[in-house]
Each structure stands twice: as C-alpha cells, then as structure tokens.
C-alpha positions in Angstrom: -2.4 -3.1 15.9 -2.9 -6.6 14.9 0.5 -8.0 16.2 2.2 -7.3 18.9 6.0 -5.6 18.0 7.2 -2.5 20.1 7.8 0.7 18.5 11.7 1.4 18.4 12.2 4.9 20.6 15.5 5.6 18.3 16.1 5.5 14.6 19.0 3.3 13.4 19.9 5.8 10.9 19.3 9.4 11.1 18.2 11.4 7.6 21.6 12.6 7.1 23.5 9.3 7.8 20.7 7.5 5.1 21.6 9.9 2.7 25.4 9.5 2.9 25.0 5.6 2.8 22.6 5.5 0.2 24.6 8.7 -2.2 28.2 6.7 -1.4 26.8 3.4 -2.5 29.6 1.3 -4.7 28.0 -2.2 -6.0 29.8 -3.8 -3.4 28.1 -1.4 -0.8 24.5 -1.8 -2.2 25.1 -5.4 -1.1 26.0 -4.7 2.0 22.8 -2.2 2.5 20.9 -5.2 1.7 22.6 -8.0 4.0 21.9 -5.5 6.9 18.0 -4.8 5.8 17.8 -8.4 5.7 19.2 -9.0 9.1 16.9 -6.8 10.2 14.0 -8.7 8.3 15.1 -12.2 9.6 15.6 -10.5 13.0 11.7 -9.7 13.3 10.2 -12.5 10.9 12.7 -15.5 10.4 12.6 -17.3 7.0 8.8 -16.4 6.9 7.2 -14.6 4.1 4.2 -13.9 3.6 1.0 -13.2 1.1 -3.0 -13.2 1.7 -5.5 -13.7 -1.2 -6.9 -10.7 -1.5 -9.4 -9.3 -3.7 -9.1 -5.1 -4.9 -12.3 -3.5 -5.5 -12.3 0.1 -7.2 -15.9 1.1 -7.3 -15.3 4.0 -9.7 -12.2 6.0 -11.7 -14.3 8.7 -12.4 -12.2 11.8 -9.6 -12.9 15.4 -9.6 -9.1 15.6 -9.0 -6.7 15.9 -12.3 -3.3 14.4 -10.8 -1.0 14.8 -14.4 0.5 10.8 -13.3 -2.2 9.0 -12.6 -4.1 6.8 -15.2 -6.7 5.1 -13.8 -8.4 7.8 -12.9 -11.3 10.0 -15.7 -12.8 13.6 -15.0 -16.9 13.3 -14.8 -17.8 12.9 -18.3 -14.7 11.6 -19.8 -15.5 8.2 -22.2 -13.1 5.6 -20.0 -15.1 6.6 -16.7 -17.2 3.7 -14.9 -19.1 3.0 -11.9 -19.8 -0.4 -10.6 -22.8 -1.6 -8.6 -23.3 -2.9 -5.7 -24.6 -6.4 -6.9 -21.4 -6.7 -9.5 -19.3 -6.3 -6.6 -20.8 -8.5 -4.5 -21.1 -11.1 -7.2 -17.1 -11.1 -7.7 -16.6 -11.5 -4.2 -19.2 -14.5 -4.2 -16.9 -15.9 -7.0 -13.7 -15.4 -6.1 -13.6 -16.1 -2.4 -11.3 -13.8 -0.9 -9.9 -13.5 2.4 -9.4 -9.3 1.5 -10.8 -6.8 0.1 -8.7 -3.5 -0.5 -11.3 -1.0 -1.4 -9.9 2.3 -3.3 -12.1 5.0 -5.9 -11.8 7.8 -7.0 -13.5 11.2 -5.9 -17.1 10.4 -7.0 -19.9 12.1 -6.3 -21.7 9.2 -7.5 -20.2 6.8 -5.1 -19.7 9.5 -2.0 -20.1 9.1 1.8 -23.6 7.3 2.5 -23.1 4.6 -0.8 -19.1 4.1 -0.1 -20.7 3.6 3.7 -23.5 1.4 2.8 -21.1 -0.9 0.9 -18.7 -1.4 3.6 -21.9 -2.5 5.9 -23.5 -4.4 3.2 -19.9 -6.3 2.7 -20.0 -7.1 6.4 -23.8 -8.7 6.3 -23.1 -10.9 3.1 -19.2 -11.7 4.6 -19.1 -12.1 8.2 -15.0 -13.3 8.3 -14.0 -10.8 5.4 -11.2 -8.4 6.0 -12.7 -5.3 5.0 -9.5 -2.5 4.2 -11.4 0.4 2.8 -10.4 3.9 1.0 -7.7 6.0 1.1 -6.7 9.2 3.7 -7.5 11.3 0.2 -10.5 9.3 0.5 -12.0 9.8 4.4 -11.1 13.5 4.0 -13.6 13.8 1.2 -16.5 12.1 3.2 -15.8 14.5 6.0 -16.4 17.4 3.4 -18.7 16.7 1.7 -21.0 15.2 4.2 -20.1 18.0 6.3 -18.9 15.7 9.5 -16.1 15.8 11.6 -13.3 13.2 10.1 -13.7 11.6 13.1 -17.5 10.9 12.6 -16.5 9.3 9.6 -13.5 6.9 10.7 -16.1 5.8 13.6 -19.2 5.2 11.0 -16.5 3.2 9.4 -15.4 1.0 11.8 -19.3 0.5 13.3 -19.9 -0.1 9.6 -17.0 -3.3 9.5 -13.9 -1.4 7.8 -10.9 -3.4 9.7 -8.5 -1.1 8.7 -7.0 1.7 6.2 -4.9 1.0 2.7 -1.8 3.4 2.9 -2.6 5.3 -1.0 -2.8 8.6 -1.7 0.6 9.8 0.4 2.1 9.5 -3.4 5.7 12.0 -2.4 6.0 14.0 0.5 7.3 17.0 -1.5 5.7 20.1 -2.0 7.9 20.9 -5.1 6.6 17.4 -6.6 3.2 18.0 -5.2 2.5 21.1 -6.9 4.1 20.0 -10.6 1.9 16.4 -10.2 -0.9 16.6 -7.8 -1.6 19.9 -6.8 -4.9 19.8 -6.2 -4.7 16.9 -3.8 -4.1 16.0 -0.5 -0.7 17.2 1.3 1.7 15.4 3.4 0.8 17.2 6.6 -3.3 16.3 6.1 -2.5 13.3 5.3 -0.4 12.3 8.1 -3.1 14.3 10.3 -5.7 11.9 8.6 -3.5 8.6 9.6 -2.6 9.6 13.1 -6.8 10.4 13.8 -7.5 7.3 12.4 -4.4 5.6 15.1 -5.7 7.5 17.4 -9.3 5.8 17.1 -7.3 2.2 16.7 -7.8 2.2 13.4 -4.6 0.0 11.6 -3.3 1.4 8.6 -0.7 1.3 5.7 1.5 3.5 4.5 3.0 3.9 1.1 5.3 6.4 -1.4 5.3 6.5 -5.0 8.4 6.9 -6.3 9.7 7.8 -9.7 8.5 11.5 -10.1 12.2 13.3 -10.7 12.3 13.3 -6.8 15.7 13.5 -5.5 17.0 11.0 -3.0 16.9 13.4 0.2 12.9 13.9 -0.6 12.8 9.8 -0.8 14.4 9.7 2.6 12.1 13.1 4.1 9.3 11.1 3.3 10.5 8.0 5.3 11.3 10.1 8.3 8.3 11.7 8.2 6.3 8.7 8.5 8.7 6.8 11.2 8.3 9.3 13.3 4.3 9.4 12.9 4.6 5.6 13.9 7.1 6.3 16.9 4.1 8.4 18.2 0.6 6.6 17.2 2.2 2.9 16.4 -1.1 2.5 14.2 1.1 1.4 10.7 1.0 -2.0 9.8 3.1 -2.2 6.6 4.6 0.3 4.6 4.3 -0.5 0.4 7.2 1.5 -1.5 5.5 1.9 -5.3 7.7 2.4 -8.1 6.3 4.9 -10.8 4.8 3.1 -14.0 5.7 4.3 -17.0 4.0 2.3 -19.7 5.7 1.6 -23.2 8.2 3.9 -22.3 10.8 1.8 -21.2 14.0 4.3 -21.2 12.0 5.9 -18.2 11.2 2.4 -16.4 12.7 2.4 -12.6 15.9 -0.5 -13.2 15.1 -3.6 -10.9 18.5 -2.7 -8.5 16.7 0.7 -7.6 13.8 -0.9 -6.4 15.7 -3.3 -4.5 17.5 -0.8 -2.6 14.1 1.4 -1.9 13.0 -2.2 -0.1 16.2 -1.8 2.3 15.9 1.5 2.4 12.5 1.4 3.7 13.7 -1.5 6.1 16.4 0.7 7.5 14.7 3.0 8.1 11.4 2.3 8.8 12.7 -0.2 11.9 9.6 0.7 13.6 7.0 -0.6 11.1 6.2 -4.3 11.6 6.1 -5.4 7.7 7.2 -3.9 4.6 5.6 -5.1 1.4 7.6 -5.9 -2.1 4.5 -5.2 -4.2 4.5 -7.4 -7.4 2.7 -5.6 -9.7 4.8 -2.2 -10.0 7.9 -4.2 -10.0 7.9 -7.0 -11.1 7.4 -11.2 -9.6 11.0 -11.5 -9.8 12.2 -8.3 -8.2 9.6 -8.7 -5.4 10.4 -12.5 -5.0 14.5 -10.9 -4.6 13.3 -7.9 -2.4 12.4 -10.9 0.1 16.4 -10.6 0.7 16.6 -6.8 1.0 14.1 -6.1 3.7 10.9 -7.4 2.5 8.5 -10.1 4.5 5.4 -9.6 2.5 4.3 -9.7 -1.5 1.0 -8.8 -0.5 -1.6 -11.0 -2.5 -3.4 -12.4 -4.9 -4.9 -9.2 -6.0 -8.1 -10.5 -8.4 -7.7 -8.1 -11.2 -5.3 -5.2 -10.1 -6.7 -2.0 -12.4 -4.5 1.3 -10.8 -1.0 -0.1 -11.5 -2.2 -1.6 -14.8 -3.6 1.9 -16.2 -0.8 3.3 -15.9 1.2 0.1 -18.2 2.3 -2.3 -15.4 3.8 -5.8 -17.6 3.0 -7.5 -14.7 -0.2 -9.9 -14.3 -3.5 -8.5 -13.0 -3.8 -11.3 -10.0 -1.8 -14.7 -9.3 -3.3 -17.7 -7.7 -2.4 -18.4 -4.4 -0.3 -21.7 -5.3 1.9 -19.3 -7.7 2.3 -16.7 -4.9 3.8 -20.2 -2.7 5.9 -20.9 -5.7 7.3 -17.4 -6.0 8.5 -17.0 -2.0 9.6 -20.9 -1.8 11.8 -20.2 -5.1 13.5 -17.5 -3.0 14.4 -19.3 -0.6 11.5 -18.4 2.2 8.9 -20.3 4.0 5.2 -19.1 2.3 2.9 -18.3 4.6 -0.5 -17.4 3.6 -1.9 -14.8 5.8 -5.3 -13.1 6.6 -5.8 -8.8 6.6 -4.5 -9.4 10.4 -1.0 -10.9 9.6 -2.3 -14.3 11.0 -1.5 -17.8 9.0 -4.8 -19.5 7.0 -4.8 -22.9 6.6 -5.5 -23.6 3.3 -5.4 -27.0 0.9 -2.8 -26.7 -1.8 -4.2 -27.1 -5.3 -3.1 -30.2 -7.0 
C-alpha cells in the first residue's frame, strides 16, 4: 500500500447499528453523522485535502456486455462505438502532462489482452514517472478468459508491464436482486472481490467503488460496505473507496438530492474506518457537493480528470476536467489545505498559475 495506516481489527459500527443510525436520521442527526465522519477524517488526515491531475483514458465503448444503466458503453456495430489508437493516446498524454492516467474500456475484442498490455508497456517507455492505474476487476477477468491464462498471469504481466495499481469500477451494487434487473450479464460481487483480493495478494493497490441510485435499499447500500471492509481487514490492498451517485440525465425528478450524497460520504467514512482515503468525486455530484463532502468524511476530490467521458454519457452537468488551480480553489473555499498529490498519495510540488 502506498502509505502506511493500520487496518482497524474491529468495525465502529456493525451492519445493523449503520442501518438504525442511518434509517433514524432527523436533520439534526444527519449533522451529527457528519461531525463524527469528520472527526474521523481530521483524525487520519488533518485539514488536508487532496487532488492529483490526472488524465482518464478509455480506449474503446464498444462492450460485448449490455448493462440496461450504463451509457457510455455501444454493442459491436452500434453507430456511437469508437476505438482509439495508440498514437492518439499517446499524443494527449504528450499534451496534457498528467501525473495519472486512469485507464478503463469496455469489453473489446479489438482492444483485448496483448494490445490493452502493449499499451500499458508502451505508456511506461514514453513516461518513465507516470502513474499508470489500469482496467477494471470486470476488466482482468476478461484477459484471463480470453487469453486463456490464469488471472494471476495476468495481474503479474501487468505489473512487469508498469500498471501501478487497479481503479475500483465495475463493483456497481453488491445485490444480486439489482444485479440481475441491471447487469446480469456481468461480473458478481463475490468474483469481483475474489479478483481484488488476488490482485492484494500479489501487492497490487487498488480502489474500490459502489454506484448508487439503482432502487437499492439502504441495508443493500450498507451490505456492500461490509462486504468490502471486511475484504480490506483481510488483504489491506484498498487505497480509496469512490461512492458514485447514479446519473440520470435530463431527468431531474430522478437526480440523487445533494444531502443524500453527503451522507453516503459519512457513511462510507463510518464505515469503511479501515480504508485510508475516501474520494468525493466531482463529476457525479457536483463541485459543490464534493467541495462540502470534504466535511462529511471526504479527504480526496480526486483530479483533474482531462475529459471525463463515462459519467458524462450518462448526462453528468458537471465539467469534463478542471485545472489544477480550480481544484486548489475548490478545497481552500471549504475550508481545507489543497494538496496536490501523485497516484501514491504523496504531495507534487507544483508552480501555481498566475
């Protein structure tokens, strides 16, 4: 892991002590949920909050999966499908600069194992001190198929490739209820976990995340928090855990309201006392609401992004990347000091723009 915070042995809540705080919650209680997440927060991280400039690369939408929410993605032969090459992505990298790059696709045969491989080396040779975090759990379970390896062939190719570590998609909602009506056809809790705790096993660092918004109730919000601290009280390979709030477009009567995704940040805190950072992420709810969640629980608004495409599909208001002065602004408007951060957690010093 890149920092060194012990694993907690014992839970400060239990599932059925979150669910009775978080069913009885008055206003007045919500607020106190949040000064404790936040004690919590300063506890670990003082006044400190951080962002990295990071860059996300998508490669491809096309997916041989059909999950009913997601928009980014297009079946083989559907008109809003691309592929990117190799030289485009290198070029934006060249242009932008970043310290990051997040790297998530689809299912593609076009861009399977050997290319998604390839690029992660080639990444490596053109930028030495790049932070390479590259495809999902959903993602290395593919490889191993259809190249016909072992999964832990492909974590190690990986890593002896330059992949630094694992983004946390793809875990979407713990629920087999809401797995079969959304996302049937992909990757369940259990392999999923099974893929994290292989790639921890291998010292592999990793995210985690859940996407919330489906219908789900609150007890399935909290099973998959459990589920996930008790992964990390065994493996300690999670870094962060990002809490993503369902986009919904146009249609505003179905958007999640701001105090809901505030009190997922301290529930995720609370909860997840084991996990060294959890992430407010900007563009699924909001600069402002992320910039507040930095008081419920939150250390971390992730980055700059450089043109953000999943969240944005799916009708995210939000911008598609903010400069690294605006991210400064955003935290130091809150209240906290802005650190700017590398894929490690560990401060950059950078110039300020004028």
């Amino acid at each position: 892991m890149p920092e060194s915070i012990p694993v907690a042995d014992d839970a400060l809540l239990d599932r059925e002590a979150t669910l009775a705080m978080f069913t009885a919650l008055t206003p007045d209680g919500l607020f106190d949920v949040a000064r404790l997440a936040n004690s919590l927060r300063e506890a670990r991280h003082g006044r400190r909050a951080t962002f990295v400039d990071n860059l996300h690369v998508n490669p491809s939408n096309i997916c041989v999966r059909a999950c009913k929410f997601c928009d980014f993605a297009a079946l083989p032969g559907e008109a809003h499908g691309y592929s990117l090459s190799e030289d485009g992505i290198f070029k934006t990298i060249e242009t932008q600069q970043p310290t990051e790059v997040h790297i998530v696709g689809g299912l593609n045969y076009e861009w399977g194992y050997e290319r998604s491989l390839g690029l992660v080396a080639e990444l490596r040779r053109r930028f030495p001190g790049l932070h390479i975090k590259s495809f999902t759990a959903v993602e290395m379970h593919w490889f191993a198929r259809i190249a016909k390896l072992e999964l832990e062939e492909v974590l190690t190719a990986f890593v002896e490739a330059g992949m630094d570590g694992m983004p946390g998609g793809g875990a979407e909602l713990f629920s087999e209820r809401v797995r079969e009506a959304h996302f049937k056809h992909k990757l369940g809790a259990d392999e999923w976990l099974e893929v994290h705790e292989r790639a921890h096993a291998l010292g592999i660092p990793t995210n985690a995340t859940m996407l919330y918004g489906f219908g789900e109730s609150l007890a399935e919000r909290i099973e998959h928090l459990f589920r996930l601290r008790e992964l990390q009280a065994r493996s300690g390979g999670f870094v962060s855990f990002i809490p993503l709030a369902m986009q919904y477009g146009v249609d505003s009567t179905r958007a999640i309201a701001p105090l809901e995704n505030l009190a997922m940040v301290a529930m995720s805190r609370l909860v997840l006392d084991n996990f060294p950072h959890i992430k407010a992420y900007w563009p699924m709810i909001g600069t402002q609401t992320a910039a507040t969640a930095l008081g419920w629980g939150a250390d971390d608004l992730d980055g700059t992004l450089g043109l953000e495409k999943i969240a944005h599909a799916a009708g995210a208001a939000t911008p598609k990347q903010l400069a690294a002065d605006e991210m400064r602004r955003l935290i130091e408007t809150a209240g906290y000091e802005a650190i700017e951060r590398d894929g490690a957690y560990r401060p950059v010093a950078r110039a300020r723009a004028a």
